[in-house]
N, CA, C and O of each residue as an XYZ file, in Angstrom:
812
protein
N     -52.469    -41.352     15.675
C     -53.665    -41.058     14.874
C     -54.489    -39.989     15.575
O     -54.751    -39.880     16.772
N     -54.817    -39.264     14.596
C     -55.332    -37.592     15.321
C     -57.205    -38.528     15.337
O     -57.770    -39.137     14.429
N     -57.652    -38.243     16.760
C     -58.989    -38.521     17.693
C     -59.640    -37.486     17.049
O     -58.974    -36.527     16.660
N     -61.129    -37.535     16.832
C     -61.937    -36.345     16.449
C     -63.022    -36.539     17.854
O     -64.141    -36.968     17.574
N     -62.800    -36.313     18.983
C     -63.826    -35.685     20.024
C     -65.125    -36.235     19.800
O     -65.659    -37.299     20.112
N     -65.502    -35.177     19.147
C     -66.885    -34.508     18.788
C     -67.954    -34.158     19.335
O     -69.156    -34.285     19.100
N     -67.061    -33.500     20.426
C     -68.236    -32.519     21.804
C     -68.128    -31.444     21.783
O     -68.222    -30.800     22.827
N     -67.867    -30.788     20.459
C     -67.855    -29.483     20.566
C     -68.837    -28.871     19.518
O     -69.469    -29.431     18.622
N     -68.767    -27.272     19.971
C     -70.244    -26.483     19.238
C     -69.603    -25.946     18.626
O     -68.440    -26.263     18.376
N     -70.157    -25.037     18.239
C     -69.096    -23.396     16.882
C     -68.786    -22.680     17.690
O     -68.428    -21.606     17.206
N     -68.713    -22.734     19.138
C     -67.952    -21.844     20.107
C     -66.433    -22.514     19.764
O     -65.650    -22.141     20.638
N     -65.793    -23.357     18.800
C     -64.689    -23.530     18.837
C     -64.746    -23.718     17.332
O     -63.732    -24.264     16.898
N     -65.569    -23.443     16.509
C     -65.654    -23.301     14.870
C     -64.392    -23.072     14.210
O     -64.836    -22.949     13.068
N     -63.364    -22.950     14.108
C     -62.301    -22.211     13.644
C     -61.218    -24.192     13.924
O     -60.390    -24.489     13.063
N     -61.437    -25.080     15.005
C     -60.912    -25.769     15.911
C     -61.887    -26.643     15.148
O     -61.157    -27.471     14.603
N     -62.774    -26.831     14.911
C     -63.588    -28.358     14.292
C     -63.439    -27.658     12.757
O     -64.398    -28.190     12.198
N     -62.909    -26.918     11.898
C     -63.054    -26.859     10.536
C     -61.623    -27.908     10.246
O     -61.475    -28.854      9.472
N     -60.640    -27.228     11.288
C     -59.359    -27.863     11.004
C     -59.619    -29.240     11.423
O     -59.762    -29.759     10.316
N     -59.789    -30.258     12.337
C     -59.522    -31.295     12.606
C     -60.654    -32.221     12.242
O     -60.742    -33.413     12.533
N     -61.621    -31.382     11.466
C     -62.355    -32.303     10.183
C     -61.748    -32.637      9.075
O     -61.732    -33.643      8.366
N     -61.158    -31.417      9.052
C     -60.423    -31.755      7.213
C     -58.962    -32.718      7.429
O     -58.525    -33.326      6.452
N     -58.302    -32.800      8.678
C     -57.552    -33.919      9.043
C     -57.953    -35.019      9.598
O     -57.158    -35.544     10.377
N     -59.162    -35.628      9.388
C     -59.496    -36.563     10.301
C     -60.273    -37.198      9.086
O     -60.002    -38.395      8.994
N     -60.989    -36.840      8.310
C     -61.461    -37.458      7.171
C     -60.881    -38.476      6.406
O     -60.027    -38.295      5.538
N     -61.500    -39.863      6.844
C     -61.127    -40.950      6.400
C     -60.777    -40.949      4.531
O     -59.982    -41.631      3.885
N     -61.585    -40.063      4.170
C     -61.464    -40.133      2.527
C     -60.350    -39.237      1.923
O     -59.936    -39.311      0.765
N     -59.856    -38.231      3.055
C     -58.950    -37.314      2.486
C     -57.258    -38.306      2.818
O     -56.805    -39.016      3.716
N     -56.796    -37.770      1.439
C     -55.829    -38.719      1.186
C     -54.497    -37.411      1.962
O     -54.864    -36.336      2.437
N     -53.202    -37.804      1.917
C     -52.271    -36.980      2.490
C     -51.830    -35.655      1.610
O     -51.257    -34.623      1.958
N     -52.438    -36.195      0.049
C     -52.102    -35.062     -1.065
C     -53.218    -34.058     -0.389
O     -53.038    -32.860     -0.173
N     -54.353    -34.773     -0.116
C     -55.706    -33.888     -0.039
C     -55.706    -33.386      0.874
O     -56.362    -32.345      0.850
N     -55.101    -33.696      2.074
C     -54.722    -32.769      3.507
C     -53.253    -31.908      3.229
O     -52.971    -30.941      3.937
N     -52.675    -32.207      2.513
C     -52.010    -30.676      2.110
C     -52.188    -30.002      1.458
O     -51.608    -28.917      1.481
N     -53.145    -30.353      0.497
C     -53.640    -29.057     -0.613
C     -54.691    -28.433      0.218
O     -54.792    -27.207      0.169
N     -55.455    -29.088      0.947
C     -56.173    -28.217      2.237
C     -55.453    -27.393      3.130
O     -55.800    -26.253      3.438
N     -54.532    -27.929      3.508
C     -53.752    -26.855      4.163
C     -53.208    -25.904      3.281
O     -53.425    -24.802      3.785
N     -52.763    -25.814      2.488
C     -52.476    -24.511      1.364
C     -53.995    -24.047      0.950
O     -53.865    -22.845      0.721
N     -54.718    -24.231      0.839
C     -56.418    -23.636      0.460
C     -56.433    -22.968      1.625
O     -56.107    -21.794      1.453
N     -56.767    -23.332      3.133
C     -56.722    -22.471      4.178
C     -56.029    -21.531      4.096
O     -56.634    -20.459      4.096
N     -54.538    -21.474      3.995
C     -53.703    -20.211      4.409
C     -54.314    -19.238      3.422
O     -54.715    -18.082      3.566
N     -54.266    -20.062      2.359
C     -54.197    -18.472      0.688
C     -56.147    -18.118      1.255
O     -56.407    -16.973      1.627
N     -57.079    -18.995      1.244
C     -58.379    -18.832      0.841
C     -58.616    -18.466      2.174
O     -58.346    -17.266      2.133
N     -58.983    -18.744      3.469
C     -59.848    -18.672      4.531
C     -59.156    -17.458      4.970
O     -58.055    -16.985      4.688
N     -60.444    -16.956      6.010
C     -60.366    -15.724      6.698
C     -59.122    -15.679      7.513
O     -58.941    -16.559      8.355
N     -58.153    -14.628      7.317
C     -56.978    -14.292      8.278
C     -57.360    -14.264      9.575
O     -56.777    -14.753     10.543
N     -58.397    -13.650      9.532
C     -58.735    -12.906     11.179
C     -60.222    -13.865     11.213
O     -60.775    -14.469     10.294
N     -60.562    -13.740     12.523
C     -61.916    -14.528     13.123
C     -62.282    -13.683     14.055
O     -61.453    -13.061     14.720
N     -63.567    -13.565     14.208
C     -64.278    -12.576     15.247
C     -65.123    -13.522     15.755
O     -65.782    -14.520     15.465
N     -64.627    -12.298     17.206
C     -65.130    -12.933     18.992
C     -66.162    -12.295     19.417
O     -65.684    -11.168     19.547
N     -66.970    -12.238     19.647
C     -68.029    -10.958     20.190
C     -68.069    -11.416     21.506
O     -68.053    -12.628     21.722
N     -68.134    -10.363     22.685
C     -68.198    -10.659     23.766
C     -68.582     -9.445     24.617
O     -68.615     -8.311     24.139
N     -68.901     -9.752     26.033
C     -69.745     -8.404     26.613
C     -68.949     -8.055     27.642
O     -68.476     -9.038     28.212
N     -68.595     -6.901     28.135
C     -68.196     -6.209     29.205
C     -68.886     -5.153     29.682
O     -69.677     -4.543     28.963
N     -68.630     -4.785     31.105
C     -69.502     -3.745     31.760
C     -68.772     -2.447     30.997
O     -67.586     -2.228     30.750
N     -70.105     -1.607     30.704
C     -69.666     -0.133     30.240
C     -68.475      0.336     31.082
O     -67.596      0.785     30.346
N     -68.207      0.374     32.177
C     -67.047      1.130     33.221
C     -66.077      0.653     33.044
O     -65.173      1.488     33.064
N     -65.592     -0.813     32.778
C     -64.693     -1.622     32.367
C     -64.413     -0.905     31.005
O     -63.199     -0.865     30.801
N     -65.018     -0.429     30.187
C     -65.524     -0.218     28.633
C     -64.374      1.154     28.477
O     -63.412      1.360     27.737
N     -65.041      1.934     29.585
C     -64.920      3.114     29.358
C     -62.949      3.568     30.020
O     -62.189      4.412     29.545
N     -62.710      2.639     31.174
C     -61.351      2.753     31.237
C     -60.508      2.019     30.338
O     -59.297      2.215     30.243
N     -61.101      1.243     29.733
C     -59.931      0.867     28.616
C     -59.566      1.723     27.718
O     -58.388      1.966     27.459
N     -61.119      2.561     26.842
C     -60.969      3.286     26.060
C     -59.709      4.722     27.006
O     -58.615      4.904     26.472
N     -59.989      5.385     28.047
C     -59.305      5.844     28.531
C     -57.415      5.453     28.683
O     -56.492      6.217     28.399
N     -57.342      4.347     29.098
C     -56.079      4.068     29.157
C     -55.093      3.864     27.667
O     -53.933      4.124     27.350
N     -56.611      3.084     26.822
C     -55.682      3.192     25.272
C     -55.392      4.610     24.618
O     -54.570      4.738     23.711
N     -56.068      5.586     25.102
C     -56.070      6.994     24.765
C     -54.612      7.638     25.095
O     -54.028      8.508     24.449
N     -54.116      6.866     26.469
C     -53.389      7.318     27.286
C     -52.040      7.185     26.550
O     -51.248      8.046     26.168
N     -52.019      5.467     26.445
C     -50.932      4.666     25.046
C     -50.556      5.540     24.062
O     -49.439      6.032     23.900
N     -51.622      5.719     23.365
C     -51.309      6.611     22.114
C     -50.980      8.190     22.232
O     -50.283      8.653     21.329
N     -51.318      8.873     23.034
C     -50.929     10.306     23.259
C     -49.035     10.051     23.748
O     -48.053     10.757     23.520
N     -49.198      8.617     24.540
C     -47.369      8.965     24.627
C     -46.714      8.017     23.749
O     -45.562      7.798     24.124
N     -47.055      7.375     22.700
C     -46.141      6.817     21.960
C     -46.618      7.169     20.944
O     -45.927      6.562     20.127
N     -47.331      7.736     20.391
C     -47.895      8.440     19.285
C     -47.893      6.819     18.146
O     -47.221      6.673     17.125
N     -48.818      5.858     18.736
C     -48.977      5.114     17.865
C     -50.689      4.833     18.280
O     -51.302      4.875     19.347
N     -51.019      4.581     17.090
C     -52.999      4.575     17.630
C     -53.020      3.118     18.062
O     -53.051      2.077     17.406
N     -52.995      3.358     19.336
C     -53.440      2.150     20.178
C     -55.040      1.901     20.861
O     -55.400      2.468     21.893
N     -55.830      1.030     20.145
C     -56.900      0.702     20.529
C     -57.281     -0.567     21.432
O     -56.516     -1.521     21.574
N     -58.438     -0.483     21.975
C     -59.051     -1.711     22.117
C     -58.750     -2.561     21.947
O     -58.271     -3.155     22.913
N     -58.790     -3.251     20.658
C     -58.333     -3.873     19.700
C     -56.670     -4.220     20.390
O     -56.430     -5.344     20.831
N     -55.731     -3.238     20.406
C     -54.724     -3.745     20.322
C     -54.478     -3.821     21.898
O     -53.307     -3.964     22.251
N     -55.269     -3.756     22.684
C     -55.001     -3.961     24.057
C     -55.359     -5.077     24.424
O     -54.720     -5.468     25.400
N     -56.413     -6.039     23.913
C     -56.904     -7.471     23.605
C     -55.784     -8.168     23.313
O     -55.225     -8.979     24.052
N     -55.386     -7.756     21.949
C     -54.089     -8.681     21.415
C     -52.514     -9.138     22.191
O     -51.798    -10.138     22.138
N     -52.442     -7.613     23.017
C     -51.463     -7.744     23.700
C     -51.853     -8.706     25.367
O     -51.008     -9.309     26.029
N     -52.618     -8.645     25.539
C     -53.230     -9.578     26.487
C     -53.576    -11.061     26.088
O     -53.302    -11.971     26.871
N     -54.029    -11.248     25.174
C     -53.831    -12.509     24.274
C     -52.590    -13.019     24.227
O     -52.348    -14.150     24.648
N     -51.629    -12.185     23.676
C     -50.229    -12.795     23.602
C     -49.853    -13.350     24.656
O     -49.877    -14.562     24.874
N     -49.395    -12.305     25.546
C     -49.060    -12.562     27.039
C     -49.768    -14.064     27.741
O     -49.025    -14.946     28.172
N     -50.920    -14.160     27.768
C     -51.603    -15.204     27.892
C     -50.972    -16.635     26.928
O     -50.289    -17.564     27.358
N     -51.232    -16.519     26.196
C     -50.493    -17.244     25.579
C     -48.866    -17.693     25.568
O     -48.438    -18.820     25.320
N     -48.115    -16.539     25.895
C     -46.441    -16.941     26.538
C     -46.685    -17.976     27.743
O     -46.112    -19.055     27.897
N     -47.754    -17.348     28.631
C     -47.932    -18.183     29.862
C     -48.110    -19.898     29.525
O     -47.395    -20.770     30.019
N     -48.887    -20.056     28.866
C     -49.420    -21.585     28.376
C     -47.991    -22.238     27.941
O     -47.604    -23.382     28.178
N     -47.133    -20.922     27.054
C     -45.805    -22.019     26.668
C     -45.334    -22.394     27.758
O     -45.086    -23.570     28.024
N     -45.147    -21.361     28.567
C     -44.464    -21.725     29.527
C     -44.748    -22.467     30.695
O     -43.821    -23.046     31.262
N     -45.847    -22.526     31.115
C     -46.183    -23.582     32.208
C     -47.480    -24.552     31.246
O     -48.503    -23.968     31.604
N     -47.649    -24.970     30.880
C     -49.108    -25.471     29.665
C     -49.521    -26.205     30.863
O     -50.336    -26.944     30.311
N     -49.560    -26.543     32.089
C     -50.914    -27.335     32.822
C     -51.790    -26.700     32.857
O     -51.935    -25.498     33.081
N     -52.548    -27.599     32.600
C     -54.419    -27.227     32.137
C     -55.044    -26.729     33.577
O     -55.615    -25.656     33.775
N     -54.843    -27.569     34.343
C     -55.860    -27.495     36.071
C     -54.899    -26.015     36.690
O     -55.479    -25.192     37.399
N     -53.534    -25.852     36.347
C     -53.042    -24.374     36.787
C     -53.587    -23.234     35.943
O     -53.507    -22.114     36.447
N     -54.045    -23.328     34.924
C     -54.223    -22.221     33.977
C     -55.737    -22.082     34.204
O     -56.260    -20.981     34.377
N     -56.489    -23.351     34.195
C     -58.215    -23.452     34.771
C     -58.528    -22.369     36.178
O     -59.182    -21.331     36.269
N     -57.817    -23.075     37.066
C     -57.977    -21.928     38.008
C     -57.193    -20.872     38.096
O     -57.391    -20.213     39.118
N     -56.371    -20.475     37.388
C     -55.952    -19.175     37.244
C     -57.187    -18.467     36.713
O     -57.796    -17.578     37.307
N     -57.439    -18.901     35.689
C     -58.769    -17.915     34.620
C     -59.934    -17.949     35.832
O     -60.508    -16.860     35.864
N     -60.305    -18.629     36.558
C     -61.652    -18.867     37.529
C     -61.224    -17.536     38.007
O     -61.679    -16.520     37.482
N     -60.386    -17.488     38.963
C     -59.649    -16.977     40.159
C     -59.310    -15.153     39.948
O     -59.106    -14.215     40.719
N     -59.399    -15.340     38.391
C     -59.355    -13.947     37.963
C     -60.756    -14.100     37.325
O     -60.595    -14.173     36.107
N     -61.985    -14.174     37.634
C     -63.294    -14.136     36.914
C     -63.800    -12.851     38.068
O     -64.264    -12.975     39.201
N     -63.570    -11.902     37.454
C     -64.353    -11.001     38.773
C     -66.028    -10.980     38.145
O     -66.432    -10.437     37.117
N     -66.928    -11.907     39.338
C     -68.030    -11.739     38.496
C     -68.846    -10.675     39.078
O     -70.056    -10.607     38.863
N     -67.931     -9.478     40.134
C     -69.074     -8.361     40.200
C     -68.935     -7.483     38.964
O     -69.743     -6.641     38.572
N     -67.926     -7.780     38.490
C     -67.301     -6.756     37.553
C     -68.156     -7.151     35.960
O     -68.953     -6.512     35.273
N     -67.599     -8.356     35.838
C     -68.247     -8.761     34.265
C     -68.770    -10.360     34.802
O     -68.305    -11.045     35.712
N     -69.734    -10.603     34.012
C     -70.252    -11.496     33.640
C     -69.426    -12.626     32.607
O     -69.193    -12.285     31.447
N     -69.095    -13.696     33.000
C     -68.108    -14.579     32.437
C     -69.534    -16.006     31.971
O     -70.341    -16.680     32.613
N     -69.158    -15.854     30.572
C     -70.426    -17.317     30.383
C     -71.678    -17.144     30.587
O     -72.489    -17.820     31.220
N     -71.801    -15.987     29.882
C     -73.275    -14.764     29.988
C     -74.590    -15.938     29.199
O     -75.811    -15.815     29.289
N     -73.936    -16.849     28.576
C     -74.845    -17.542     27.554
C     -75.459    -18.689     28.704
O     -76.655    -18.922     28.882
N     -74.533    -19.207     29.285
C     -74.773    -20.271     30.478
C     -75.600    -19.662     31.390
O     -76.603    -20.346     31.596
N     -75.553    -18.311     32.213
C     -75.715    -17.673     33.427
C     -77.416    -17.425     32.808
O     -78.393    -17.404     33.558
N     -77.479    -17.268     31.430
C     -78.644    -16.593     31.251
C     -79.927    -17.872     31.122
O     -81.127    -17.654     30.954
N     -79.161    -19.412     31.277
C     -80.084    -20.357     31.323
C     -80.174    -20.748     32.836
O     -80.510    -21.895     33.130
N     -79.948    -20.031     33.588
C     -79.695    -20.420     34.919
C     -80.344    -19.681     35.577
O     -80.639    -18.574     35.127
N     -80.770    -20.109     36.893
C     -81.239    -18.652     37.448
C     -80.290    -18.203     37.920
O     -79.234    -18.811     38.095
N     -80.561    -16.835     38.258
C     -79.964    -15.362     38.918
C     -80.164    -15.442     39.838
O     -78.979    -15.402     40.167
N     -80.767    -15.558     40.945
C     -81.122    -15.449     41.988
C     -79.499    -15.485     42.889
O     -79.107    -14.346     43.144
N     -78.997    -16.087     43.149
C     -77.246    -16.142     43.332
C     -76.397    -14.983     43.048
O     -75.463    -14.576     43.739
N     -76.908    -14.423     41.764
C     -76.131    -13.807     41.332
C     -75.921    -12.134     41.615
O     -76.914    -11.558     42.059
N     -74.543    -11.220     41.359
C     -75.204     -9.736     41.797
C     -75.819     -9.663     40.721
O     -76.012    -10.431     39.778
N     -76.274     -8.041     41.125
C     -76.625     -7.936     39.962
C     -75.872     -7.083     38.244
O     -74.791     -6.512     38.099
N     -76.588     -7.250     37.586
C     -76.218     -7.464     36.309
C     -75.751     -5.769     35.919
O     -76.532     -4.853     36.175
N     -74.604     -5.551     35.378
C     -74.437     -4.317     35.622
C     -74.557     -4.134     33.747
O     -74.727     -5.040     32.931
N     -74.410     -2.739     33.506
C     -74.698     -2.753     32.112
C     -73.410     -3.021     31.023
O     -72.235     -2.691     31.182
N     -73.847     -3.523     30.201
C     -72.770     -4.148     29.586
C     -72.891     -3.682     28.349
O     -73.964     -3.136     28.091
N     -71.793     -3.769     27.205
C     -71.724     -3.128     25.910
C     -70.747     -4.655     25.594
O     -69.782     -5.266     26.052
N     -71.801     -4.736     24.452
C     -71.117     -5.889     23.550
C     -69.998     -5.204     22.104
O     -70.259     -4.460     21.159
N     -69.075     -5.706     22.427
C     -68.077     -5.915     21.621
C     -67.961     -6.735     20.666
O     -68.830     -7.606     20.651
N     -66.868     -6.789     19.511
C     -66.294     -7.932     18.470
C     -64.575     -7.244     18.616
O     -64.113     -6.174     19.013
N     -64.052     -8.408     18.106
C     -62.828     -8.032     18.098
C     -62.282     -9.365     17.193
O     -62.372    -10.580     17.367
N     -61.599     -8.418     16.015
C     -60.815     -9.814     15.105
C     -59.418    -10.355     15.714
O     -58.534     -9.722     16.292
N     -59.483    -11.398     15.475
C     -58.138    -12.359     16.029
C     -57.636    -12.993     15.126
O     -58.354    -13.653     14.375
N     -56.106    -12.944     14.957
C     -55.436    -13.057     13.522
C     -55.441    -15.104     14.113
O     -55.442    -15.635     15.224
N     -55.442    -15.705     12.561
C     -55.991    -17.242     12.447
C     -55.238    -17.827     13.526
O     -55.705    -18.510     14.437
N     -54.102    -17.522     13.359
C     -52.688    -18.377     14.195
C     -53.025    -18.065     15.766
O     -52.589    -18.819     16.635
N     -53.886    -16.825     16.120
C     -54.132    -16.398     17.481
C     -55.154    -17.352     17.764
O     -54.873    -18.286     18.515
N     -56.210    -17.265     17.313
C     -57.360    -18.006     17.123
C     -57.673    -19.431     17.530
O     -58.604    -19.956     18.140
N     -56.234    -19.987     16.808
C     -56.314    -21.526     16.481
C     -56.076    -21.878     17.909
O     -56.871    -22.444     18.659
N     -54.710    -21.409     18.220
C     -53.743    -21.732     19.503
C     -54.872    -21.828     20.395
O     -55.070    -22.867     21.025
N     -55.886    -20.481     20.532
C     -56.593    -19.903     21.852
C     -58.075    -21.597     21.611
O     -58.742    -22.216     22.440
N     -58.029    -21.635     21.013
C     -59.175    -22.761     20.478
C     -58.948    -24.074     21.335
O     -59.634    -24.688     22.152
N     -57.409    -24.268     20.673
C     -57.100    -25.563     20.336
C     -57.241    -25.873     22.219
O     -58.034    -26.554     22.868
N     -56.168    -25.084     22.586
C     -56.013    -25.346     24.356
C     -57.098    -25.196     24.940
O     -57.081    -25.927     25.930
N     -58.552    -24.346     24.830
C     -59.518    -24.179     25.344
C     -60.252    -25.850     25.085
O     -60.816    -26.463     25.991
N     -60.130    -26.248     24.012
C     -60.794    -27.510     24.189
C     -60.261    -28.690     24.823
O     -60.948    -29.521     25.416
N     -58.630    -28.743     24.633
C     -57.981    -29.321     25.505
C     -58.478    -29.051     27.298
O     -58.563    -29.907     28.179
N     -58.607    -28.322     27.344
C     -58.968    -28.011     29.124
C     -60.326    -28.660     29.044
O     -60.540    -29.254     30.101
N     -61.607    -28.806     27.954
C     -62.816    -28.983     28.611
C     -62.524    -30.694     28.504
O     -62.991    -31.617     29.172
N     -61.691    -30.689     27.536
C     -61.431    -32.440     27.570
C     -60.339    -33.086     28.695
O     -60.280    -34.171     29.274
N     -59.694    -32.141     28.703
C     -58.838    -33.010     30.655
C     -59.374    -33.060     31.715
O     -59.384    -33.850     32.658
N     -60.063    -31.656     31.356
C     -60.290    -31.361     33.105
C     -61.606    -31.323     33.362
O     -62.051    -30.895     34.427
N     -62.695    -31.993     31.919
C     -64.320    -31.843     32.259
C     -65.440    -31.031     33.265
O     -66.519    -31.330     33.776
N     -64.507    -29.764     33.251
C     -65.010    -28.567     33.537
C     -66.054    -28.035     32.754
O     -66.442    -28.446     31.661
N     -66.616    -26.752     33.640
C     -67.651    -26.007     32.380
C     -66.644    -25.378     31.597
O     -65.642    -24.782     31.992
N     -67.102    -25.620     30.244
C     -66.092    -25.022     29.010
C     -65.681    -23.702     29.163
O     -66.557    -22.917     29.523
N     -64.318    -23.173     28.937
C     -64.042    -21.817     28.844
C     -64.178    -21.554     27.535
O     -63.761    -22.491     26.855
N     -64.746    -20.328     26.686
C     -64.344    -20.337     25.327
C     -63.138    -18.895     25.260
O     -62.651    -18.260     26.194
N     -62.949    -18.749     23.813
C     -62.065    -17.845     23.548
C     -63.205    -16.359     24.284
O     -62.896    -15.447     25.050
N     -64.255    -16.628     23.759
C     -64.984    -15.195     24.535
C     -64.766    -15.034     25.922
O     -64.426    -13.996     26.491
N     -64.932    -15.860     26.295
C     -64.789    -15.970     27.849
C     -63.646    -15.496     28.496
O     -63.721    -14.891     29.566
N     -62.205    -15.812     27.713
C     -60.642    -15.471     27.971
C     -61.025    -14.240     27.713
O     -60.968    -13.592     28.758
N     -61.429    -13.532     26.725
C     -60.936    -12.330     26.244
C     -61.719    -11.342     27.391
O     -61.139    -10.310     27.727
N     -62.811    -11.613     27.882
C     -63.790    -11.203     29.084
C     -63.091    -10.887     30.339
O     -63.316     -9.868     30.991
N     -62.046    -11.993     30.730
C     -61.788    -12.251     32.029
C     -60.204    -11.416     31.596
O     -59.907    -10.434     32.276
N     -59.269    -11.846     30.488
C     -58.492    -11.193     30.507
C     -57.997     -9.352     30.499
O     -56.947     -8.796     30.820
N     -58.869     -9.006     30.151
C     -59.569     -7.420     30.116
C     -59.875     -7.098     31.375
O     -59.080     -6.554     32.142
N     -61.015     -7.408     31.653
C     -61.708     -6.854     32.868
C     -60.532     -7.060     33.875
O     -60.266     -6.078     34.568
N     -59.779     -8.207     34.061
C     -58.904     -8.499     35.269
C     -57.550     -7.306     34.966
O     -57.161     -6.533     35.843
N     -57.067     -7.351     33.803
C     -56.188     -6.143     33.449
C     -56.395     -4.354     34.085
O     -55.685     -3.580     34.726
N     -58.006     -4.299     33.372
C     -58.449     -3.156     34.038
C     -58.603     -2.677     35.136
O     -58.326     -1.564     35.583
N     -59.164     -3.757     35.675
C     -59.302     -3.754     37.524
C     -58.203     -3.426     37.828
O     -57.977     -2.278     38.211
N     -57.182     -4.427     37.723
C     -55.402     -4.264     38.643
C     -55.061     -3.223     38.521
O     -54.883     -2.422     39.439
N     -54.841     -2.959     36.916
C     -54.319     -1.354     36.829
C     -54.784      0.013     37.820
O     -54.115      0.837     38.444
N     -56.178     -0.171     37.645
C     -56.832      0.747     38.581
C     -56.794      0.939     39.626
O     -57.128      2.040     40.063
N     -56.292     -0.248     40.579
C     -56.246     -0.747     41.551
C     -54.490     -0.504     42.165
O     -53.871     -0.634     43.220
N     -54.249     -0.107     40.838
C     -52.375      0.480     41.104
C     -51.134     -0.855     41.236
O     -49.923     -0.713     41.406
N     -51.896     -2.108     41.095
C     -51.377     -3.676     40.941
C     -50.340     -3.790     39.776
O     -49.314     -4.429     40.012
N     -50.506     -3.243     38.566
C     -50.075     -3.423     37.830
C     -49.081     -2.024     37.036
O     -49.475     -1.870     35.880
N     -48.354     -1.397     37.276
C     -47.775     -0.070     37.095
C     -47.430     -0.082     35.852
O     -47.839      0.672     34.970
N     -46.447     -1.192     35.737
C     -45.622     -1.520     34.743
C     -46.239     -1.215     33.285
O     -45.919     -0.500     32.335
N     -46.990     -1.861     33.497
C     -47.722     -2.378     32.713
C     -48.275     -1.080     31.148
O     -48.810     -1.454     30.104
N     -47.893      0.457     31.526
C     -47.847      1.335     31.014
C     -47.040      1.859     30.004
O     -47.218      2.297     28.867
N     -45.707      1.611     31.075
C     -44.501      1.876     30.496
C     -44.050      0.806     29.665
O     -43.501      1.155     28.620
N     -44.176     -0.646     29.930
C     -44.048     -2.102     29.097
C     -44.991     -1.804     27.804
O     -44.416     -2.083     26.751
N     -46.466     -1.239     27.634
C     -46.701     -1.211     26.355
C     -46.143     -0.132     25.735
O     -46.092     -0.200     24.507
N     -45.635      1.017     26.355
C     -44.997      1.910     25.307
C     -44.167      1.212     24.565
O     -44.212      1.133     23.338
N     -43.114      0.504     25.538
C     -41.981      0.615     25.271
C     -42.173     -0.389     23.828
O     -41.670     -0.103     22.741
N     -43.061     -1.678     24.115
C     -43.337     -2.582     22.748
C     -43.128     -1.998     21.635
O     -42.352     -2.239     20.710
N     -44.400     -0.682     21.928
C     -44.573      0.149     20.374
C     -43.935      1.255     19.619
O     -44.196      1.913     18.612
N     -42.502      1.165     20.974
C     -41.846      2.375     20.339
C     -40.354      2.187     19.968
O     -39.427      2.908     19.599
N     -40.661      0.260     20.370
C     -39.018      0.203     20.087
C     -38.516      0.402     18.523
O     -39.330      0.795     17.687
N     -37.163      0.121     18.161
C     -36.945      0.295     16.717
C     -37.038     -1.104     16.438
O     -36.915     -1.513     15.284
């Protein structure tokens, strides 16, 4: 019998629409599959993340996606440099899914001189601890449903095993970026150039 929690906010909105409409004592099994066919045809494909990164972080991505597209002549954005980092992230979870290895993996890659991770938390807290705050440019970025759900579903799974401070999907997409950008820059990650051509140029 599917548990309904119910410690979560609309930082996982996408994750409490679904396991309301399955958990509802009044919805019968006809009525949880005609809900599930209403979702796919009716609800939003994509879901948007808004989240903040430092302008310099900002500005080598835009640079490196520039880089993508001049040699594979496919318009590679932002946008699709998220997604491909999303994925990847996500292979990882199939493949090893412990929560307390993947928790401190994401910590461990939180560079917080770089970006600010849990800007909503940090900003009820004092600073005094903290460096300081470098300038940041807020973003959105849509995430197709099936990306969304997955990135949801396991994020709440971790605040419920491991009763940590919550990671959300903003938070991944924060730490997964900025930590990408850094390495690369940093000459850590080489591959990593020639691996997205090659994605977008295979047949």
């Amino acid at each position: 019998m599917l548990k309904v929690i119910g410690m979560y906010n609309d930082r996982f909105r996408l994750y409490e629409s679904v396991i309301r409409r399955h958990s509802s004592p009044q919805s019968s099994t006809f009525g949880k599959l005609f809900g599930g066919i209403f979702d796919k045809v009716f609800s939003p494909n994509q879901h948007v993340y808004t989240f903040r990164i430092p302008t310099s972080v900002y500005l080598r991505t835009e640079m490196f996606c520039e880089d993508i597209t001049e040699e594979s002549e496919y318009d590679f954005d932002v946008a699709d440099l998220i997604n491909v980092l999303i994925e990847d992230f996500l292979r990882g979870i199939r493949r090893n899914p412990d929560p307390e290895y993947i928790y401190r993996g994401l910590v461990s890659r939180d560079h917080k001189k770089a970006v600010i991770i849990n800007h909503h938390i940090y900003e009820e807290r004092s600073v005094s601890k903290c460096t300081p705050t470098p300038n940041l440019m807020e973003l959105s970025v849509h995430l197709e449903r099936r990306q969304a759900l997955k990135l949801e579903i396991f994020l709440a799974d971790l605040y419920e095993v491991l009763n940590e401070e919550p990671v959300y999907v903003e938070d991944v997409i924060e730490i997964l970026l900025c930590d990408f950008i850094n390495s690369y820059k940093q000459g850590l990650i080489n591959n990593a150039f020639d691996e997205i051509i090659k994605h977008f140029t295979k047949s």
